[in-house]
Biopython code that builds the backbone (N, CA, C, O; Angstrom):
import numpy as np
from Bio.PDB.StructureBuilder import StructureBuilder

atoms = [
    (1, "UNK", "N", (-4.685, -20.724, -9.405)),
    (1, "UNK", "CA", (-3.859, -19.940, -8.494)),
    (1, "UNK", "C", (-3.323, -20.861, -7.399)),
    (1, "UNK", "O", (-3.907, -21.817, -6.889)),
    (2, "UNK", "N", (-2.077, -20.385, -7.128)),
    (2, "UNK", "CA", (-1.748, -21.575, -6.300)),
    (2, "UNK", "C", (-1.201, -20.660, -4.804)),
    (2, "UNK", "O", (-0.768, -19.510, -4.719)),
    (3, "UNK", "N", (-1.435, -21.720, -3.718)),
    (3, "UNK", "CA", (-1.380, -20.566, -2.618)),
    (3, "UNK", "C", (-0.090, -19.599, -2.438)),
    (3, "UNK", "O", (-0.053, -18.691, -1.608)),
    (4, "UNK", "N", (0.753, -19.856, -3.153)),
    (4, "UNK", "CA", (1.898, -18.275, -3.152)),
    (4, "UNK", "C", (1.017, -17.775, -3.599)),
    (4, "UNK", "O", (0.502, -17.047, -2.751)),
    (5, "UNK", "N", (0.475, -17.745, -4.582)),
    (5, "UNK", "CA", (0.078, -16.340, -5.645)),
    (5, "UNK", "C", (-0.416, -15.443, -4.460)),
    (5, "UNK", "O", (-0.633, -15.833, -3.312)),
    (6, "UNK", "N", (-0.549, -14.205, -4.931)),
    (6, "UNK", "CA", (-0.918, -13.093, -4.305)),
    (6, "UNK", "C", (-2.008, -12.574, -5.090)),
    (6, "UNK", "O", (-1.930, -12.452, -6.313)),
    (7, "UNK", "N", (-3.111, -12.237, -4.354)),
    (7, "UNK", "CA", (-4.549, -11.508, -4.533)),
    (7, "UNK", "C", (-4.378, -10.264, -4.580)),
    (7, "UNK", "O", (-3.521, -9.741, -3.867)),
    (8, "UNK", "N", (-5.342, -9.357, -5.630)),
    (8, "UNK", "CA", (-5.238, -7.909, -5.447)),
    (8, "UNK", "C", (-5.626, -7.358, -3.739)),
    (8, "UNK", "O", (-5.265, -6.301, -3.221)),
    (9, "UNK", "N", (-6.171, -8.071, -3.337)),
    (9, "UNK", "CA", (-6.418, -7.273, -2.216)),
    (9, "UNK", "C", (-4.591, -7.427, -0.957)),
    (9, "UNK", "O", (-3.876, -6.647, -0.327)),
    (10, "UNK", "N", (-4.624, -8.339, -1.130)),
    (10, "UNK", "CA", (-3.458, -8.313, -0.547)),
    (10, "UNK", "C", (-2.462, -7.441, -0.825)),
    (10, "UNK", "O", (-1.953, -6.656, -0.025)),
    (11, "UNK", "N", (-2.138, -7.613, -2.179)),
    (11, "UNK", "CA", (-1.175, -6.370, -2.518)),
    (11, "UNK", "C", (-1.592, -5.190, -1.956)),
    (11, "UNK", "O", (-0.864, -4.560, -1.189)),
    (12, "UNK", "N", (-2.889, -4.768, -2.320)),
    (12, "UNK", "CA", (-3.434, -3.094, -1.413)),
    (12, "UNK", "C", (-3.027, -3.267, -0.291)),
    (12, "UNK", "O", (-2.635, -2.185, 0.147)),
    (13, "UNK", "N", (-2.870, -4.300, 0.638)),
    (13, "UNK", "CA", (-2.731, -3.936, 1.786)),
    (13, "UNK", "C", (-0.902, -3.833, 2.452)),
    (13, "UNK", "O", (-0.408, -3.258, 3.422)),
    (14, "UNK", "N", (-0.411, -4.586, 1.504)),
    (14, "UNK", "CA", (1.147, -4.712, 1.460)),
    (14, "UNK", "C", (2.201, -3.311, 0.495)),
    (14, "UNK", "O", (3.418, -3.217, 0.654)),
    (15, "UNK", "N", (1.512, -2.513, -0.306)),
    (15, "UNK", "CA", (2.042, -1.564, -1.512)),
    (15, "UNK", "C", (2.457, -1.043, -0.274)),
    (15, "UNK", "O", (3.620, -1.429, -0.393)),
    (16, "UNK", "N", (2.449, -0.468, 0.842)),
    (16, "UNK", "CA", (3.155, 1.111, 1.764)),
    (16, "UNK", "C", (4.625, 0.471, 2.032)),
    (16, "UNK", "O", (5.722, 0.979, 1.799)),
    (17, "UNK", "N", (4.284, -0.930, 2.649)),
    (17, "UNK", "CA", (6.023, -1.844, 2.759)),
    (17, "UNK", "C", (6.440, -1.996, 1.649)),
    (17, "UNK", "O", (7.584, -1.593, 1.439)),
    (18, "UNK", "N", (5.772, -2.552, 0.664)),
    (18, "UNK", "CA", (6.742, -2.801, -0.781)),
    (18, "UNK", "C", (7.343, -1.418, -0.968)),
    (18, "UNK", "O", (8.570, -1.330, -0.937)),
    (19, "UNK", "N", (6.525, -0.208, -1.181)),
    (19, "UNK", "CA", (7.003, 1.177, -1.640)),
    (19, "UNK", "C", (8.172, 1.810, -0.485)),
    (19, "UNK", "O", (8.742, 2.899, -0.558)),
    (20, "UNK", "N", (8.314, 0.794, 0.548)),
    (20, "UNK", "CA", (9.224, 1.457, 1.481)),
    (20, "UNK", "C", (10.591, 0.518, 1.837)),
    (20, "UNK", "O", (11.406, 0.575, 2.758)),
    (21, "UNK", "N", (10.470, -0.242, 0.838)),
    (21, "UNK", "CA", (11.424, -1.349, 0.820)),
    (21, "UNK", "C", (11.609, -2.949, 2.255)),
    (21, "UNK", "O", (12.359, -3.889, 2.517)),
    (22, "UNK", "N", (10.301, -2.276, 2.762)),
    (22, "UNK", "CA", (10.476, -3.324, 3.908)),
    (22, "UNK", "C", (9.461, -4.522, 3.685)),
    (22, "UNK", "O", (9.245, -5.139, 4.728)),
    (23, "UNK", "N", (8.944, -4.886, 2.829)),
    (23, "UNK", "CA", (8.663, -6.411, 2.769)),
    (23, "UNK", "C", (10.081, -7.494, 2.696)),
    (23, "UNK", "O", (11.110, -7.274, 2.057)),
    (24, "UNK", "N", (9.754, -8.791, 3.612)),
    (24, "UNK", "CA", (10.468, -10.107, 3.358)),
    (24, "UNK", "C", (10.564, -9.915, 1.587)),
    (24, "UNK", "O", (9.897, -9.350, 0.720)),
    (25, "UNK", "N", (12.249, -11.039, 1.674)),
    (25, "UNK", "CA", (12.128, -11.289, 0.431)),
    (25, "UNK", "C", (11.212, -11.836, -0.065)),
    (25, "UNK", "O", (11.027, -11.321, -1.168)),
    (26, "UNK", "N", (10.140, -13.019, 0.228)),
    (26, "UNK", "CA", (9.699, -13.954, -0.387)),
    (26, "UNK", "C", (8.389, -13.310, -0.351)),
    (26, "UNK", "O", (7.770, -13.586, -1.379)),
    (27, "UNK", "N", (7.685, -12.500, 0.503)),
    (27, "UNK", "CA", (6.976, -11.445, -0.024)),
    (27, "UNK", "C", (7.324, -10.581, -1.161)),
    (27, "UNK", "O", (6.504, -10.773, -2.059)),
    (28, "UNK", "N", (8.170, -9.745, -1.474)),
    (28, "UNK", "CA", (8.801, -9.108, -1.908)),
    (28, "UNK", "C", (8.096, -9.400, -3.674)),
    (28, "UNK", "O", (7.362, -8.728, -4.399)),
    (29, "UNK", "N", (8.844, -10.870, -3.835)),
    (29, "UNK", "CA", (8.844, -11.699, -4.566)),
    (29, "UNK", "C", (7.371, -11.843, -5.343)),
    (29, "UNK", "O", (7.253, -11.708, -6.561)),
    (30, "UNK", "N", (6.410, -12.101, -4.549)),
    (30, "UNK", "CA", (5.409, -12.861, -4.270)),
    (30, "UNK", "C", (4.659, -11.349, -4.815)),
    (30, "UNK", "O", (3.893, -11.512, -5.765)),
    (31, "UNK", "N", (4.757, -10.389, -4.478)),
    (31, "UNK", "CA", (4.119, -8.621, -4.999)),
    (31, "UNK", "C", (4.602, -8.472, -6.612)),
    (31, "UNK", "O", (3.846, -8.416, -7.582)),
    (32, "UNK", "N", (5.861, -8.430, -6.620)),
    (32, "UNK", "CA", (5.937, -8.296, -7.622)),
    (32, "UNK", "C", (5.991, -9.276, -8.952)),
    (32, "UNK", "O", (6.483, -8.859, -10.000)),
    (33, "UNK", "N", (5.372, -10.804, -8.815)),
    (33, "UNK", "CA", (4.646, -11.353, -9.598)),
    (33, "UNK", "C", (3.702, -11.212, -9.758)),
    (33, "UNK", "O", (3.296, -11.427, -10.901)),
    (34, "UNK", "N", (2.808, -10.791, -8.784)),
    (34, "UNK", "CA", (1.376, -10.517, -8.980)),
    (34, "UNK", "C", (1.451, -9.268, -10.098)),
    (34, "UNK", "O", (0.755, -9.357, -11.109)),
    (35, "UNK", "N", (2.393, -7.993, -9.870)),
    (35, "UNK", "CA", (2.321, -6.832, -10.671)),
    (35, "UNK", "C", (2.793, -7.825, -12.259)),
    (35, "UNK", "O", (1.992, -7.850, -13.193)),
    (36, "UNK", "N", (3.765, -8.360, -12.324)),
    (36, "UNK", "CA", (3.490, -8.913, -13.890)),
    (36, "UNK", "C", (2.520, -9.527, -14.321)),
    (36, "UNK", "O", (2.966, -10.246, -15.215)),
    (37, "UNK", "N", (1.315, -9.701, -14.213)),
    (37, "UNK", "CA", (0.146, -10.309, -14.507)),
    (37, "UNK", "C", (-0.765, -9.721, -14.149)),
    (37, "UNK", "O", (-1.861, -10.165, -14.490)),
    (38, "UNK", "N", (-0.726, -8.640, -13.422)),
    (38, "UNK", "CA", (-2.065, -7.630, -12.936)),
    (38, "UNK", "C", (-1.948, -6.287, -13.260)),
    (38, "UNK", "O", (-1.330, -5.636, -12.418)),
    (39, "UNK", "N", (-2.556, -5.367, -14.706)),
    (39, "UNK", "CA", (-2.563, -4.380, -15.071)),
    (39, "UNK", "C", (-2.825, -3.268, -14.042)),
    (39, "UNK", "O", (-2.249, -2.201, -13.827)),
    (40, "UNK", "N", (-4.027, -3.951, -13.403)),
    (40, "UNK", "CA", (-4.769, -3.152, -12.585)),
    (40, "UNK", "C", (-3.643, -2.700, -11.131)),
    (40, "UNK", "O", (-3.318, -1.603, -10.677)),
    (41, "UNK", "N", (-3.315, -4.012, -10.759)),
    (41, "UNK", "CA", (-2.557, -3.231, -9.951)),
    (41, "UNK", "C", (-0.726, -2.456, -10.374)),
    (41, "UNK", "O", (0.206, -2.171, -9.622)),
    (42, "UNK", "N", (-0.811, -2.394, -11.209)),
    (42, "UNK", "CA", (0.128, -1.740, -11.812)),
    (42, "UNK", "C", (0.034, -0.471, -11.446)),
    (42, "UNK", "O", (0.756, 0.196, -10.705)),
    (43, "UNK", "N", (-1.148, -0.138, -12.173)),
    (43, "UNK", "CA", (-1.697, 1.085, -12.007)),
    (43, "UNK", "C", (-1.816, 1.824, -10.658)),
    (43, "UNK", "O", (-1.649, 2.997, -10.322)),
    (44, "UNK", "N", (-2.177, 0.662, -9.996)),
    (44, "UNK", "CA", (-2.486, 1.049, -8.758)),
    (44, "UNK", "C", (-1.152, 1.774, -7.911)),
    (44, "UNK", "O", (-1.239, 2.869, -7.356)),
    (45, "UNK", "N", (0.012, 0.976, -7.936)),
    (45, "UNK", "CA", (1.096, 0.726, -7.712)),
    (45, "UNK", "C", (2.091, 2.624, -8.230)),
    (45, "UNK", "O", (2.842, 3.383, -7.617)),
    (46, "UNK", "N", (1.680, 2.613, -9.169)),
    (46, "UNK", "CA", (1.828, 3.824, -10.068)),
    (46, "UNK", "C", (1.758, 4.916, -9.477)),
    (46, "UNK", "O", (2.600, 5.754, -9.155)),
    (47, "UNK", "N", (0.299, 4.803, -9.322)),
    (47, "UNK", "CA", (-0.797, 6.007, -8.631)),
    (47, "UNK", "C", (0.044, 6.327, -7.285)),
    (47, "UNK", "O", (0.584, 7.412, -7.071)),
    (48, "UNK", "N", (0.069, 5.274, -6.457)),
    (48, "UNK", "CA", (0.933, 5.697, -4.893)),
    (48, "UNK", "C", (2.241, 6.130, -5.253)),
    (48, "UNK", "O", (2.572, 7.157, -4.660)),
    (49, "UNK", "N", (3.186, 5.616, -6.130)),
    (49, "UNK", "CA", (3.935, 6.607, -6.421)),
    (49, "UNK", "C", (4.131, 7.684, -6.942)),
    (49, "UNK", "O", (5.070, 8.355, -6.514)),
    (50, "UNK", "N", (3.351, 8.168, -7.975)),
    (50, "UNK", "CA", (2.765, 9.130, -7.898)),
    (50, "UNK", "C", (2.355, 10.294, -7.161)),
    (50, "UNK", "O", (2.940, 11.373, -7.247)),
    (51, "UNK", "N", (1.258, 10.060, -6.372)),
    (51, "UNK", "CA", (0.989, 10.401, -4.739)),
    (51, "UNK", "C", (2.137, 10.987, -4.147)),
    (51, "UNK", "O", (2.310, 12.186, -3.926)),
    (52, "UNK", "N", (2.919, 10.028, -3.906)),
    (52, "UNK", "CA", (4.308, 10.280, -2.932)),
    (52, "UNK", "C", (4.969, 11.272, -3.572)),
    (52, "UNK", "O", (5.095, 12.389, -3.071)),
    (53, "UNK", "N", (5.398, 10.976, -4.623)),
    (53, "UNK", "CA", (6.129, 12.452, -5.085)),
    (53, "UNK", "C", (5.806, 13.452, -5.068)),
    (53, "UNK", "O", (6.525, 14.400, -4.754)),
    (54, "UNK", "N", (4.077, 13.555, -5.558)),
    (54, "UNK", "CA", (3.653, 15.090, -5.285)),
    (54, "UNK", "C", (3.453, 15.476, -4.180)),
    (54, "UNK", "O", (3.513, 16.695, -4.019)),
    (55, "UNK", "N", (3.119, 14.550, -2.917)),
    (55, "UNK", "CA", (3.049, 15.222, -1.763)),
    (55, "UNK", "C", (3.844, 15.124, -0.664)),
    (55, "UNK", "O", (3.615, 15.594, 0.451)),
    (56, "UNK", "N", (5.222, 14.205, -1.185)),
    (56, "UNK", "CA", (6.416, 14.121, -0.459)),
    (56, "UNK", "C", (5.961, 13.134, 1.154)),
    (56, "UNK", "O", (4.839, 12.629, 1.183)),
    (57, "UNK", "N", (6.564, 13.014, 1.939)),
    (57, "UNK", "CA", (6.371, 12.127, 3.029)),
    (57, "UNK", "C", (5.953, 13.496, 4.297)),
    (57, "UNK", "O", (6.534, 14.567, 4.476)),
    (58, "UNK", "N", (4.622, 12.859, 5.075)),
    (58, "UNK", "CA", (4.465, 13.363, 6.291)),
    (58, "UNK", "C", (4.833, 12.918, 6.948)),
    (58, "UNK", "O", (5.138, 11.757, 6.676)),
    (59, "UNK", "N", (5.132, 13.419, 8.368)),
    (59, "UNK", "CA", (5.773, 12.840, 9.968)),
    (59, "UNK", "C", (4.491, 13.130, 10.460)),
    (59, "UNK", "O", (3.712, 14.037, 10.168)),
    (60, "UNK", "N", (4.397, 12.073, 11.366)),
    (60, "UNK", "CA", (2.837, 12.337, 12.535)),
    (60, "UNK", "C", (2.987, 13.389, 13.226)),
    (60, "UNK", "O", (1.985, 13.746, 13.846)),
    (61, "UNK", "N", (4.089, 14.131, 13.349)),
    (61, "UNK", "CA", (4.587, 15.583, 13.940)),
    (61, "UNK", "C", (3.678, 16.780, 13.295)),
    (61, "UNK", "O", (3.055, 17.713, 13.801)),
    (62, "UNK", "N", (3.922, 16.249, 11.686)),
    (62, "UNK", "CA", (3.003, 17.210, 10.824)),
    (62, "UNK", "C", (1.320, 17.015, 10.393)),
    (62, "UNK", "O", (0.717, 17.275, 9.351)),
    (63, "UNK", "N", (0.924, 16.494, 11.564)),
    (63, "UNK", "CA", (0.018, 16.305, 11.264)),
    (63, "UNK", "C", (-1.204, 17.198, 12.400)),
    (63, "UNK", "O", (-0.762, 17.239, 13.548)),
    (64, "UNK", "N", (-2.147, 17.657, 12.292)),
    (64, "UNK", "CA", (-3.067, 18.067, 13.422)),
    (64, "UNK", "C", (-3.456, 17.130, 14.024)),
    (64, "UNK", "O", (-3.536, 16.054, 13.431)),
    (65, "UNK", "N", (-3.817, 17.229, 15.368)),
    (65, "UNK", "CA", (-4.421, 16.293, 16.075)),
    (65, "UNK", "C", (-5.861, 15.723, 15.592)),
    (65, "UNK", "O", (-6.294, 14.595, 15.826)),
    (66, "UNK", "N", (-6.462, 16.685, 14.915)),
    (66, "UNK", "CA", (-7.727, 16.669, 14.331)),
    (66, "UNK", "C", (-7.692, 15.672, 13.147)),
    (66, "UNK", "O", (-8.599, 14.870, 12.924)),
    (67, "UNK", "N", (-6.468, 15.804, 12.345)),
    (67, "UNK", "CA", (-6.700, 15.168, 10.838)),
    (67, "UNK", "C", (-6.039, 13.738, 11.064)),
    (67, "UNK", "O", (-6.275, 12.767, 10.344)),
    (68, "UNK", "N", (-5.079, 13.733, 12.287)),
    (68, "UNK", "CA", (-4.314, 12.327, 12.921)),
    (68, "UNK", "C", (-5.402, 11.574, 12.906)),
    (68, "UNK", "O", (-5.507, 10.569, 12.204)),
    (69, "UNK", "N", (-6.810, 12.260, 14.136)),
    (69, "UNK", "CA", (-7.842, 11.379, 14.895)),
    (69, "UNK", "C", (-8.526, 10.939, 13.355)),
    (69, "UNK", "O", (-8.784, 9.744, 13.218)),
    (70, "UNK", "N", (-8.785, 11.744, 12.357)),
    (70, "UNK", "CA", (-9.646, 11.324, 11.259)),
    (70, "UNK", "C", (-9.268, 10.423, 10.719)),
    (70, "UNK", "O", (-10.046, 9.555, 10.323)),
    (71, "UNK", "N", (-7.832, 10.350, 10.521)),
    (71, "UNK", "CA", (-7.170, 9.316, 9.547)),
    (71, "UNK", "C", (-7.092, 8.163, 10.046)),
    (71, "UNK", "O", (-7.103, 7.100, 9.425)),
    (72, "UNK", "N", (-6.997, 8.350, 11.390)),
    (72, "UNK", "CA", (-6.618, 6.983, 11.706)),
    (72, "UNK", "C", (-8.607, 6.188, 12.211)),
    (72, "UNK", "O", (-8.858, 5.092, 12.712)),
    (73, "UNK", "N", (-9.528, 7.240, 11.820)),
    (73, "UNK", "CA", (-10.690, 6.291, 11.965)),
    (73, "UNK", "C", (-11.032, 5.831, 10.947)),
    (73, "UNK", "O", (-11.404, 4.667, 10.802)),
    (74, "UNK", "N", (-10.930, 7.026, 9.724)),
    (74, "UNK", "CA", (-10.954, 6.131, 8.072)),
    (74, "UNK", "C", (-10.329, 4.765, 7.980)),
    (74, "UNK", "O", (-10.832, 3.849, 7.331)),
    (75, "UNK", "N", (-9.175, 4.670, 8.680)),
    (75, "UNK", "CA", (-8.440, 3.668, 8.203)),
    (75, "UNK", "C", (-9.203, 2.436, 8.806)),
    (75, "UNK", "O", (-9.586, 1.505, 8.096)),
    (76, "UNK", "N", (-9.416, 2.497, 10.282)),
    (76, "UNK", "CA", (-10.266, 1.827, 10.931)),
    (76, "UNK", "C", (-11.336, 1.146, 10.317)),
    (76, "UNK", "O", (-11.551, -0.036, 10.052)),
    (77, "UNK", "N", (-12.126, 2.508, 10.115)),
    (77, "UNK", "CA", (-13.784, 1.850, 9.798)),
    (77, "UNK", "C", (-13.365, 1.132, 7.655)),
    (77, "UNK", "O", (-14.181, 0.537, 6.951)),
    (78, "UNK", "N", (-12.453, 1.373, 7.405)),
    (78, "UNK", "CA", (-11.879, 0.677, 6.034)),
    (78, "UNK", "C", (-11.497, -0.930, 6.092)),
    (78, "UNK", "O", (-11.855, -1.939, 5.484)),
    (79, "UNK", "N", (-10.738, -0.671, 6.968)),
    (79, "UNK", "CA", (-9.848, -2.145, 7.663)),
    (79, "UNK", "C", (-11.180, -3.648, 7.924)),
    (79, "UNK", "O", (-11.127, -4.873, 7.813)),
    (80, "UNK", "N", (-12.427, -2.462, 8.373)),
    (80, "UNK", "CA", (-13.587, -3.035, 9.164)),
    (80, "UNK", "C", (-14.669, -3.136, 8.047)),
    (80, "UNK", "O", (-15.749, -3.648, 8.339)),
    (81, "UNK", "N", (-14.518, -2.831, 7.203)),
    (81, "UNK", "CA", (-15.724, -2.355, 6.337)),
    (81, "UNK", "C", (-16.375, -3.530, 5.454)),
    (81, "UNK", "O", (-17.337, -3.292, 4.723)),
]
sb = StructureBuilder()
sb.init_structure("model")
sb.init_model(0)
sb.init_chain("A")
sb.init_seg("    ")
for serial, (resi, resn, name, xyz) in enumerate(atoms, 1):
    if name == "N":
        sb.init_residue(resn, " ", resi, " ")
    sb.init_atom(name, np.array(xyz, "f"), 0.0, 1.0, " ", f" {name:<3s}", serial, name[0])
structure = sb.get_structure()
């Protein structure tokens, strides 16, 4: 592997910009070589789109204050984990 290549974990953490069109090109690039050589994250890749369609996009507007505070500690204690 040479240091472009891209790691599955990286991609997990880059798929919300790739799926939203805002990664750099050379990121960009760099994701979707990894997806030609990585089944797994194919799948993965899949699944969030997937996701998105069935549950369409939230605004932090639509969200409770309650399920905001949760989400954003999951993400936290994930980020940290």
């Amino acid at each position: 592997m040479t240091t472009d290549e891209m790691v599955c974990q990286e991609l997990v953490e880059l798929v919300t910009a790739y799926l939203e069109g805002a990664l750099a090109p050379a990121d960009r690039a760099r994701f979707e070589a990894h997806l030609a050589v990585c089944s797994k994250c194919r799948v993965y890749v899949e699944q969030m789109r997937d996701t998105i369609r069935a549950l369409g996009r939230l605004g932090e507007d639509d969200l409770t204050p309650d399920a905001r505070t949760g989400l954003l500690r999951a993400f936290r204690e994930w980020k940290s984990g």
